[in-house]
C-alpha positions as CSV (number, residue, x, y, z in Angstrom):
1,X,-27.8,3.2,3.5
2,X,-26.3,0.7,5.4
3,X,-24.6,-2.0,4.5
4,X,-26.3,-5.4,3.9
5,X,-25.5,-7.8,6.9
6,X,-24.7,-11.2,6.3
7,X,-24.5,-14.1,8.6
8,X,-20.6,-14.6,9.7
9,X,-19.5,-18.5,8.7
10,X,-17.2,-19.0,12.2
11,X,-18.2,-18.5,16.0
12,X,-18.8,-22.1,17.5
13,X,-22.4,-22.3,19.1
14,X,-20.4,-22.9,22.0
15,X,-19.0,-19.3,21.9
16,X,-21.9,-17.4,20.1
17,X,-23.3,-16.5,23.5
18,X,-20.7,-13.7,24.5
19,X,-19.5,-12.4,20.8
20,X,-20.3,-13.1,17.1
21,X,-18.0,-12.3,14.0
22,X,-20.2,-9.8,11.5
23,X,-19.9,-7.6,8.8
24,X,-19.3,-3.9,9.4
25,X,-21.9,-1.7,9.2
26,X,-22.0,1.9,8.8
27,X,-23.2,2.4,12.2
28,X,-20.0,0.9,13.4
29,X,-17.8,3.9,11.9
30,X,-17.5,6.1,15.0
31,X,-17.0,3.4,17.2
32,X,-14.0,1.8,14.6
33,X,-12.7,5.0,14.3
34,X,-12.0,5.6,18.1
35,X,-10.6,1.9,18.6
36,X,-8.1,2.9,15.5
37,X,-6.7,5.7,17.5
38,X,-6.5,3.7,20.6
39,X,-5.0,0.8,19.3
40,X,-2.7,2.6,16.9
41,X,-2.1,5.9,17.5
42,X,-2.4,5.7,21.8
43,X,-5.1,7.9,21.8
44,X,-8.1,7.7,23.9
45,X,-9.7,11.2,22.8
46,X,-12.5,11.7,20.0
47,X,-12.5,10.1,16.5
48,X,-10.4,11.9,13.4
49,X,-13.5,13.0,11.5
50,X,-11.0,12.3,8.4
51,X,-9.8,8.8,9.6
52,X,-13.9,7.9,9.9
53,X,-14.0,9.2,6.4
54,X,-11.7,7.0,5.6
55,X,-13.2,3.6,6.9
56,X,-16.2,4.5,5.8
57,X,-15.3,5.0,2.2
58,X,-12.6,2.6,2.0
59,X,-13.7,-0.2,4.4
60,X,-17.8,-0.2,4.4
61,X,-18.3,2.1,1.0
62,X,-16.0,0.4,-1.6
63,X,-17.6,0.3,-5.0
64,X,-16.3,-3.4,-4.9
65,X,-17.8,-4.3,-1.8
66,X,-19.4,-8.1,-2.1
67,X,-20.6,-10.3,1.0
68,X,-17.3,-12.1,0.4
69,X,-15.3,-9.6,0.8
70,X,-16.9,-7.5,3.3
71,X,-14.8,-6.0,6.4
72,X,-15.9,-7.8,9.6
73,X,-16.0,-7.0,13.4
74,X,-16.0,-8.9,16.4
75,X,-19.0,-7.8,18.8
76,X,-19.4,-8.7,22.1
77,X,-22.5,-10.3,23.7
78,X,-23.5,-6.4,25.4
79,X,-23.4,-4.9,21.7
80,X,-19.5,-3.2,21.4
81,X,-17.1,-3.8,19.0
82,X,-13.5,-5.2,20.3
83,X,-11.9,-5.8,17.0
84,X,-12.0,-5.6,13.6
85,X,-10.6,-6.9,10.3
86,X,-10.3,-3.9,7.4
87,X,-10.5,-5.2,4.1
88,X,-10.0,-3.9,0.4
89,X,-12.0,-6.0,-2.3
90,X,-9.4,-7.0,-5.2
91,X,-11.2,-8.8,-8.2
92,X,-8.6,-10.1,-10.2
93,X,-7.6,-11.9,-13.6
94,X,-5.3,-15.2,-13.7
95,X,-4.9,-15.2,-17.5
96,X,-8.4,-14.6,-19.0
97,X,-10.2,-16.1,-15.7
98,X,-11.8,-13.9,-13.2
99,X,-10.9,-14.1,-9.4
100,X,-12.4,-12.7,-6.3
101,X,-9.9,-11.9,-3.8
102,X,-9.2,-9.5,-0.9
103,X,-6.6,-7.5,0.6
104,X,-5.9,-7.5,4.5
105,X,-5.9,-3.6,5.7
106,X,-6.8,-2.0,9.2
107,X,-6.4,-5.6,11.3
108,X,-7.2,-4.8,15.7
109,X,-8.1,-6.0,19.3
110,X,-9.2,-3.1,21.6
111,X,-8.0,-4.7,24.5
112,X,-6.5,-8.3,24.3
113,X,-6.3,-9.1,27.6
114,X,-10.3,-9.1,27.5
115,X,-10.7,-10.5,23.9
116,X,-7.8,-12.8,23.5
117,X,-9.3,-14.6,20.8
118,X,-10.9,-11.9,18.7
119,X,-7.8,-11.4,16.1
120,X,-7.6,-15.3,15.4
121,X,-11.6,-15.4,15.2
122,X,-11.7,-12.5,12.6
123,X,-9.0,-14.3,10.5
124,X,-10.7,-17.8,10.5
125,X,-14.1,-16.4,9.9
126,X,-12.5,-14.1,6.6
127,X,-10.6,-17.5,5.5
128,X,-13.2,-19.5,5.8
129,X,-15.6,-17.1,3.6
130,X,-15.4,-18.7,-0.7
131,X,-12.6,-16.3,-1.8
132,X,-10.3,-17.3,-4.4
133,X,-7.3,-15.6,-2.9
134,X,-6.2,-13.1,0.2
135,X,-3.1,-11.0,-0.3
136,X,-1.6,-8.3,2.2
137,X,1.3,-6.3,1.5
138,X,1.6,-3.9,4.7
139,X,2.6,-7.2,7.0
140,X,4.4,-6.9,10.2
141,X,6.3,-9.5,11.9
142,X,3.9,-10.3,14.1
143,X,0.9,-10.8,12.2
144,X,3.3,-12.6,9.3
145,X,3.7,-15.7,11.9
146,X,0.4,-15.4,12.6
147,X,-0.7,-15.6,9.3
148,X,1.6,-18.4,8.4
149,X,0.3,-20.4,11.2
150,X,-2.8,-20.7,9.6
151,X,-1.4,-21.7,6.1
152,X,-0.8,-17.7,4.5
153,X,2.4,-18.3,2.4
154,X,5.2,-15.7,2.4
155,X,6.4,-13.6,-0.4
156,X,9.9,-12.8,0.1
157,X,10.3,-10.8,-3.0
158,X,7.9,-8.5,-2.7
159,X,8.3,-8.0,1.1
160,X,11.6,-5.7,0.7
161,X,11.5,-1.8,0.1
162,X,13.8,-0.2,-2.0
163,X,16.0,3.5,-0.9
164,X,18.3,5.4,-3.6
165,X,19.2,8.3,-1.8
166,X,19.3,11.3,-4.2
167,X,21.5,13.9,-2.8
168,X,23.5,12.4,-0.1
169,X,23.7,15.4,2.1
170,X,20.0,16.5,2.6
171,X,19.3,12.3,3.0
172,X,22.1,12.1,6.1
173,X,20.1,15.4,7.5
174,X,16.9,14.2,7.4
175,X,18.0,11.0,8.5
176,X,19.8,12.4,11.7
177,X,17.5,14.8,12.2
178,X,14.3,12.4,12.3
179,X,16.1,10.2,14.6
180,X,17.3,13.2,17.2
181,X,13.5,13.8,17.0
182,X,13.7,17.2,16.5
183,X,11.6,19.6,14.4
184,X,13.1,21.4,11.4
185,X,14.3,18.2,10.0
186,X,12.4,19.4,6.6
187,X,14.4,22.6,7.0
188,X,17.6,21.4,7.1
189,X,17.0,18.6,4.7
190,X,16.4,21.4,2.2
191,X,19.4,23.4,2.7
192,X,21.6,20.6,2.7
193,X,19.9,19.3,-0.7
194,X,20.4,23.4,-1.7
195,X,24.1,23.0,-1.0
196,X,24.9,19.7,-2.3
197,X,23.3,20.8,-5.8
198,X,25.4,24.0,-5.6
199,X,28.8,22.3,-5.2
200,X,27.6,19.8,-7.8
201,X,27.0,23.0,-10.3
202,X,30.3,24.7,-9.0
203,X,32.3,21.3,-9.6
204,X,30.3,20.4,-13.3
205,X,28.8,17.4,-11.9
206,X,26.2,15.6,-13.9
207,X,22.6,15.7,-11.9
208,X,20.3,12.5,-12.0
209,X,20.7,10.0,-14.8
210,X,17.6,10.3,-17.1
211,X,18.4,7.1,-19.4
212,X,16.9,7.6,-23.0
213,X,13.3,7.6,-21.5
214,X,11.6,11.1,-20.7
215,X,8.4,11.4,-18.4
216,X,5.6,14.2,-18.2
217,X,3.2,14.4,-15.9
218,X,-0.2,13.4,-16.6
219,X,-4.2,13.4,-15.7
220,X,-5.8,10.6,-13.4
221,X,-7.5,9.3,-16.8
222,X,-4.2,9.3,-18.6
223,X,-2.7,7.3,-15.6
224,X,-5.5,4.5,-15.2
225,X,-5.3,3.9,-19.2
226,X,-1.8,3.5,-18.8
227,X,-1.7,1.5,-16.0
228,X,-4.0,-1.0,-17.1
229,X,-2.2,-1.3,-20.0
230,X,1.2,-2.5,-18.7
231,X,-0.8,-4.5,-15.8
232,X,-2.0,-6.7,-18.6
233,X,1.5,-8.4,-19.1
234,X,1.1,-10.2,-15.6
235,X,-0.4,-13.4,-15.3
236,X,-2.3,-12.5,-12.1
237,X,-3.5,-8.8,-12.1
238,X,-5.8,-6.6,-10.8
239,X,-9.7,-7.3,-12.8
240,X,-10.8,-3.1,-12.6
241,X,-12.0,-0.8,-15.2
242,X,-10.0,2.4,-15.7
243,X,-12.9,4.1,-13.2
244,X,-11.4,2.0,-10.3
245,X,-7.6,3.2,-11.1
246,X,-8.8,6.6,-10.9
247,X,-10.9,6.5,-7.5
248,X,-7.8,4.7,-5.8
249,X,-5.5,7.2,-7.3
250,X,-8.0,9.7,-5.5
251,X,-8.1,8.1,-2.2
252,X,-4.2,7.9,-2.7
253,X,-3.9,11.2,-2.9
254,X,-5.7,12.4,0.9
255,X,-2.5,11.4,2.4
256,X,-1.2,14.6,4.0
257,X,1.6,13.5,5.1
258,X,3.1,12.3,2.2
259,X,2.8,15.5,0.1
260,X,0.4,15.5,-3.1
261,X,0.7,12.6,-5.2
262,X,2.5,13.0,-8.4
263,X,1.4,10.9,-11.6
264,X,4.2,10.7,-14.9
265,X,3.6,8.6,-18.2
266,X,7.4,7.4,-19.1
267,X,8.0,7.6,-23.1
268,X,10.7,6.1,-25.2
269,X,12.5,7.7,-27.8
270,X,10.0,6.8,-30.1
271,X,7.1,8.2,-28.3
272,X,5.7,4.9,-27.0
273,X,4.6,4.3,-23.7
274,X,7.8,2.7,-21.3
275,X,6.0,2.9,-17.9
276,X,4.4,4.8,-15.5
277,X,5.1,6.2,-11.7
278,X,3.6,7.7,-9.2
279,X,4.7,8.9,-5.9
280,X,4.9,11.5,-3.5
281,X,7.7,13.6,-1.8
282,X,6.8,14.7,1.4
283,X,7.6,18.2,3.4
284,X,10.9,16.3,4.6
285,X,11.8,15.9,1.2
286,X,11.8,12.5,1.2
287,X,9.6,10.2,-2.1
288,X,7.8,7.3,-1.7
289,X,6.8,5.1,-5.2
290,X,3.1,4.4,-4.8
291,X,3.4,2.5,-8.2
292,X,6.0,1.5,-10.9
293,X,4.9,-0.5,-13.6
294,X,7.4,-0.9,-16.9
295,X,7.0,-2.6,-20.5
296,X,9.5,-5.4,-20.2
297,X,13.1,-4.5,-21.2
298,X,12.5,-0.7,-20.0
299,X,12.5,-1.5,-16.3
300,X,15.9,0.7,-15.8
301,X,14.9,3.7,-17.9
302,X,11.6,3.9,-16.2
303,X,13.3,4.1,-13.0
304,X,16.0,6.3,-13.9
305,X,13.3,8.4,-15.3
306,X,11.7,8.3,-11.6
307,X,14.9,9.2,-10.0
308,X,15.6,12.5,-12.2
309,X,11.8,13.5,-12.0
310,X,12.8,13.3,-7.9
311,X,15.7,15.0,-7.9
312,X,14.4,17.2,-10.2
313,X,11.5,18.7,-7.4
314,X,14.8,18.5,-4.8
315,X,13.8,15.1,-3.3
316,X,16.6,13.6,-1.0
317,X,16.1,10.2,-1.7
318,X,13.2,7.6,-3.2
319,X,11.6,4.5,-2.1
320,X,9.3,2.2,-2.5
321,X,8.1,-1.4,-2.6
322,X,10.3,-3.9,-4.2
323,X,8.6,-5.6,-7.7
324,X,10.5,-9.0,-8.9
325,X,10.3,-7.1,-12.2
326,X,12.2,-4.3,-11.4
327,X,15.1,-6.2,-9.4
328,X,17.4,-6.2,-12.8
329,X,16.4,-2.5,-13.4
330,X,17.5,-1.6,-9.7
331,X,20.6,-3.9,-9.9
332,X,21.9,-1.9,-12.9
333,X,22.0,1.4,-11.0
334,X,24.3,2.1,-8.5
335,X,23.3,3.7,-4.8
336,X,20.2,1.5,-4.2
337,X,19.8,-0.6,-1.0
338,X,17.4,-2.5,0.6
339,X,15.8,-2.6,3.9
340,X,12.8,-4.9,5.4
341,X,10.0,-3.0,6.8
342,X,5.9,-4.4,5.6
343,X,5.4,-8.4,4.6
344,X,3.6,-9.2,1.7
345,X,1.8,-12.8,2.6
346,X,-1.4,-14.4,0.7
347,X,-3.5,-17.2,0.4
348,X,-5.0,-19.3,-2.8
349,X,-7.5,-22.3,-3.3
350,X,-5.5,-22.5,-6.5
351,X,-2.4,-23.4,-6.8
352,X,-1.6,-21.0,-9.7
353,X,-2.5,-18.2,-8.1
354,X,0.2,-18.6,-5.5
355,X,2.9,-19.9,-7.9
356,X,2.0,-16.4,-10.3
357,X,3.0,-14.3,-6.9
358,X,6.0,-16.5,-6.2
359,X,7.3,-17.0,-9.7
360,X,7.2,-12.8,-10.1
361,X,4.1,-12.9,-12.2
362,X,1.4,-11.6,-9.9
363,X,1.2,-7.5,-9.3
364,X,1.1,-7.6,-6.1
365,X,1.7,-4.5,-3.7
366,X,1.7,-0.6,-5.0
367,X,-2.0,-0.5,-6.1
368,X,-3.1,-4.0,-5.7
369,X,-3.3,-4.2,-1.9
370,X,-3.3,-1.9,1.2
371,X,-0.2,0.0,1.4
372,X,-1.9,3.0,-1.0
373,X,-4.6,4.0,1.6
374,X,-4.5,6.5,4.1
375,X,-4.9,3.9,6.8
376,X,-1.8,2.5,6.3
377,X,0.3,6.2,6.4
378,X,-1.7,9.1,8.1
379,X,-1.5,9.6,11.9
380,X,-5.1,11.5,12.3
381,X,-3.4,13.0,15.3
C-alpha cells in the first residue's frame, strides 16, 4: 500500500508551476533507485534490486514513518523526480519527555545544472515541517556549510572517527595496498596479520589487552535489552522499544561489504553488564564499531574488550565513530588516532536538546542516525 501523501509546507505559488516538494511514495522506488546510482555510484545502467530494497524498507516502509517525518522528493512540473531527501524517523526521550525527530540519510540532485534549487527546496520544506529536532551523523563538507547556513549547529565531538590499528603489519598492507588500488589487498592483509602474530608468539609477546571485562557474543534480543539499558543514562536518547533495536540491528546487518555484523554483551568481574559492541570486520580485515555503549566508569574495559574480541578473529585494525563518553576510555589506551571523515550536525526548537548533544549527553551517531544503513556503505555495483 502506498504511502499516504501529504501536502508539502514549502514551494512558493510562484514556483509551484514547474516542481512541488512531496512525500515519497512507493511508486517512486525505481525511479530513486536509478538516480542513487547516478548520482553516487556514476552509473547510468538499471537499478540494484537490493539498493531499491533498501529505500523502500528504510526510506518509505519504516515502522516509524509519520507525515513529519516522511522522506520527500522534488518533482518536476512533467511528473519526474530530480531530487530527493532520505530520511530515518528518530522518536526520542529528553529526560522523561517524548520528542519527534529525524535523521538526514540518502540527500540528491539528479542533475544541478537543471534543478539548482532542488537540494535547498528539499531542506527548507523538511525544516519547516513541526519536528522537535533533526540530527545527521554521515555529514560531508559540503552539505555541513550548507546545513549551517540555514541555522543546523555543528557537533565537533561526535564528527571524529576513531582507528587503533591491531597488528601493525597487516594494517600498513591493507593500507598500501588499498591505495595502489590493487586486488588481493585482503590477501596480503591476512598474511601479514599471520606473520606478525607468529613473531609475537616466537618473541612471548602479550596479544590484545582484555582489561578485567570479558565479552560473549549474544542474540539480537539479548543486544536490544542491553542496549536500551545503558542508552537510558543519556539525557537525550533514542524513544524505541527493544523491537526497533532488533530490526535496525537486522537492516545493519545486509551490508555485504562490511562482513556479518557481530553483537557481544561486555561483563564485569562480577557478572554485571559493562557495555555492549557491535561491529563488523570486513574481507580486508579491517572492523568498523557500529555501536559502543558503556555503564559509566567502564568506558576503557568495554573497549579493550572490543579490541581483543578484534584481534581475536585476526582484524588489523578497528574504528568507529567517536562518543564524548568514550574520549577518556580511548585516551587511556595507547595506539588510537583520530581522523575526520562524516559530520554530525542537528537542529532543535528546544534549546535543551542541542545543549544535551553538545554537552556529551545526547547518543547521537552509531544507532541513532544514518551511518548504520546500507545506504550509507554498500556500492550496489
Amino acid at each position: 500500500m502506498a504511502p499516504k501523501q501529504i501536502e508539502s509546507p514549502t514551494a512558493p505559488g510562484v514556483s509551484k508551476r514547474r516542481f512541488r516538494v512531496r512525500p515519497v511514495r512507493l511508486e517512486d522506488v525505481e525511479r530513486l533507485s536509478r538516480m542513487f546510482g547516478q548520482v553516487f555510484r556514476n552509473s547510468a545502467g538499471p537499478a540494484s534490486p537490493a539498493l531499491a530494497d533498501d529505500i523502500r524498507r528504510l526510506l518509505v516502509d519504516h515502522p516509524d514513518r509519520t507525515d513529519h517525518t516522511a522522506s520527500l522528493v522534488y518533482e518536476r512540473d512533467d511528473g519526474d523526480l530530480g531530487g530527493f531527501l532520505g530520511l530515518i524517523p528518530l522518536p526520542m526521550l529528553l529526560g522523561q519527555r517524548p520528542v519527534q525527530a529525524a535523521a538526514f540519510s540518502t540527500w540528491m540532485v539528479e542533475d544541478r545544472a537543471r534543478d539548482p534549487e532542488a537540494g535547498a527546496l528539499l531542506l527548507r520544506a523538511h525544516l519547516k515541517r513541526p519536528l522537535d529536532a533533526t540530527l545527521a551523523d554521515t555529514a560531508n563538507r559540503l552539505s555541513i556549510e550548507f546545513q549551517m547556513g540555514l541555522g543546523m549547529r555543528f557537533a565537533p565531538a561526535q564528527s571524529l572517527q576513531w582507528v587503533r590499528p591491531l597488528n601493525y603489519a597487516g594494517y600498513a598492507a591493507a593500507v598500501a595496498m588499498n591505495r595502489l588500488g590493487l586486488a588481493g589487498a585482503g590477501r596480503l592483509a591476512s598474511a601479514a596479520a599471520r606473520a606478525e602474530a607468529a613473531a609475537a608468539r616466537l618473541l612471548g609477546r602479550r596479544g590484545a589487552d582484555a582489561g578485567t571485562c570479558a565479552s560473549r557474543p549474544c542474540s539480537r534480543e539479548e543486544f536490544a535489552d542491553a542496549w536500551l539499558a545503558l542508552a537510558a543514562s543519556w539525557r537525550l536518547r533514542p524513544n524505541w522499544p527493544a523491537a526497533r533495536v532488533t530490526w535496525i540491528l537486522e537492516q545493519a546487518d545486509r551490508r555485504p561489504s562490511l562482513g556479518p555484523l557481530h553483537l557481544r554483551l561486555v561483563c564485569d568481574q562480577s557478572g554485571d553488564l559493562a557495555g555492549c559492541v557491535a561491529y563488523h570486520i570486513g574481507a580486508d580485515r579491517r572492523g568498523l564499531a557500529v555501536s559502543i555503549l558503556a555503564r559509566p566508569a567502564h568506558e576503557q574495559d568495554v573497549l579493550l574488550a572490543l579490541l581483543a574480541d578484534a584481534a581475536a578473529q585476526g582484524a588489523v585494525l578497528m574504528c568507529g565513530p567517536a562518543d564524548p563518553r568514550l574520549m577518556e576510555g580511548f585516551f587511556r589506551i595507547p595506539g588510537v588516532y583520530y581522523r575526520h571523515t562524516c559530520g554530525a550536525v542537528m537542529t532543535a526548537r528546544d534549546a535543551g536538546l542541542t545543549q544535551a548533544v553538545l554537552a556529551g549527553d545526547g547518543l547521537l551517531g552509531g544507532l541513532a542516525g544514518d551511518s548504520w544503513t546500507p545506504l550509507a556503505t554498500e556500492s550496489y555495483l
